[in-house]
Structure formats: C-alpha cells, structure tokens
C-alpha positions, 0 to 999 in steps of 0.5 A: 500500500503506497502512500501519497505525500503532498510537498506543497502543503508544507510549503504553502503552510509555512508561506501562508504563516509568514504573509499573515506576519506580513499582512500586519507588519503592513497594516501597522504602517498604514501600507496597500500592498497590490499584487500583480499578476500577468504573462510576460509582455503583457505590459506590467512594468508599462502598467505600474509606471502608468499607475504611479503616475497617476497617484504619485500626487497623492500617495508614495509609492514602492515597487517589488520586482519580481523576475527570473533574472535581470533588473531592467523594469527595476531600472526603469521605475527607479528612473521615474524617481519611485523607490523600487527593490529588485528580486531575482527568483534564480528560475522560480515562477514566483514570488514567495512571502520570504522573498517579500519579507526580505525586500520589506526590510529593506523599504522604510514602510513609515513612509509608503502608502502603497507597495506595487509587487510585480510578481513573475510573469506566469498566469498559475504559479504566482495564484496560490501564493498569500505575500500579504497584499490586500489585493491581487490585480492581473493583466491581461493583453488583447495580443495574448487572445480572449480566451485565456480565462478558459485555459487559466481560470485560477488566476481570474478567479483570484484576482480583485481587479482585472485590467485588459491592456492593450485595448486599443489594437483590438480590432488587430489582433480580433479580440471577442471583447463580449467572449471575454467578458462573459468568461471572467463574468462566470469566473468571477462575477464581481471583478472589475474590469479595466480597459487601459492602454497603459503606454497611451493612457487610455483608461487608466483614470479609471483604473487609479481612482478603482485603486485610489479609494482602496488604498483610501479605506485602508487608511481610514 
C-alpha cells in the first residue's frame, strides 16, 4: 500500500504563516500592498509606471520586482524617481512571502502608502501564493487572445481587479471583447474590469481612482 505525500502543503503552510506576519507588519504602517499578476509582455512594468503616475500626487509609492533574472523594469521605475527593490527568483515562477519579507526590510514602510509587487510573469504559479497584499490585480493583453480565462481560470478567479491592456489594437489582433467578458463574468462575477492602454493612457483614470479609494479605506 503506497502512500501519497503532498510537498506543497508544507510549503504553502509555512508561506501562508509568514504573509499573515506580513499582512500586519503592513497594516501597522498604514501600507496597500497590490499584487500583480500577468504573462510576460503583457505590459506590467508599462502598467505600474502608468499607475504611479497617476497617484504619485497623492500617495508614495514602492515597487517589488519580481523576475527570473535581470533588473531592467527595476531600472526603469527607479528612473521615474519611485523607490523600487529588485528580486531575482534564480528560475522560480514566483514570488514567495520570504522573498517579500526580505525586500520589506529593506523599504522604510513609515513612509509608503502603497507597495506595487510585480510578481513573475506566469498566469498559475504566482495564484496560490498569500505575500500579504490586500489585493491581487492581473493583466491581461488583447495580443495574448480572449480566451485565456478558459485555459487559466485560477488566476481570474483570484484576482480583485482585472485590467485588459492593450485595448486599443483590438480590432488587430480580433479580440471577442463580449467572449471575454462573459468568461471572467462566470469566473468571477464581481471583478472589475479595466480597459487601459497603459503606454497611451487610455483608461487608466479609471483604473487609479478603482485603486485610489482602496488604498483610501485602508487608511481610514
């Protein structure tokens, strides 16, 4: 008689006991953590310097970075002027909530209203792991076809926001918007939807403001 071991409890268990730690280190502070969820090109770190321009005003605002290898995006946020710690996963698919505490220490949390988490890009692994966030956030681009929410459920399903990105090539790429919209809608029927074109700015008003009273309640 064999007996099945599952790895990933453990692993899970310990990841989930570290982001609860996390969660409260954040709430102290005052901190909205937003984790963000996409494939590569789908236009992340495009998205991320979008939204910090929009509420840079208001709010200050930190970058995690998450990647294989490389701190390109890093750069390039740094480069806007906004605080931005890099993490390399050295060929993981995702972030954990170790890594996040890691890169926590070294932000001065007093400081920040927001934390933006660029997770790996992946649409499954990243979904079954907590980093204390308040959020999670995907991005989906028309060029990676309407019918993503069929072939990944499980990251619309966890999302609290989803942003369609890209929206502006559409017709280019002959994406069924109202397929689209009917397969998240029976995934998760609550989630907002955002159409953006990050790099020309379209949509994404909607999009902060969505954010803006999140992290405005939060404070509260």
């Amino acid at each position: 008689m064999s007996e099945r071991i599952d790895l990933n409890q453990p692993i899970l268990q310990k990841n989930d006991a570290l982001a609860a730690e996390l969660r409260q280190r954040f709430a102290d502070a005052g901190v909205y953590v937003l984790d963000l969820l996409a494939s590569p090109g789908s236009g992340k770190t495009s998205t991320i310097l979008a939204t910090i321009d929009a509420l840079r005003d208001e709010f200050n605002i930190a970058v995690i970075e998450g990647d294989i290898a490389s701190s390109v995006d890093a750069e390039k946020i740094k480069a806007q002027g906004t605080a931005a710690v890099q993490i390399n996963t050295g060929g993981a698919c995702h972030l954990e909530s170790a890594m996040i505490r890691r890169a926590v220490d070294v932000l001065d949390l007093d400081r920040l209203d927001l934390i933006i988490i660029e997770n790996v890009g992946n649409l499954v692994c990243p979904t079954d792991f907590d980093l204390g966030e308040n959020a999670k956030a995907m991005i989906l681009s028309v060029p990676e076809g309407d019918d993503k929410p069929l072939k990944y459920p499980g990251v619309f399903q966890v999302s609290d926001a989803i942003l369609l990105n890209k929206a502006d090539t559409m017709e280019v790429f002959d994406f069924d918007e109202d397929a689209f919209r009917s397969s998240v809608q029976q995934l998760n029927p609550q989630v907002p939807l955002f159409k953006i074109s990050a790099t020309k700015g379209t949509g994404v008003d909607a999009w902060t403001e969505w954010l803006a009273e999140r992290i405005r309640e939060a404070q509260r």
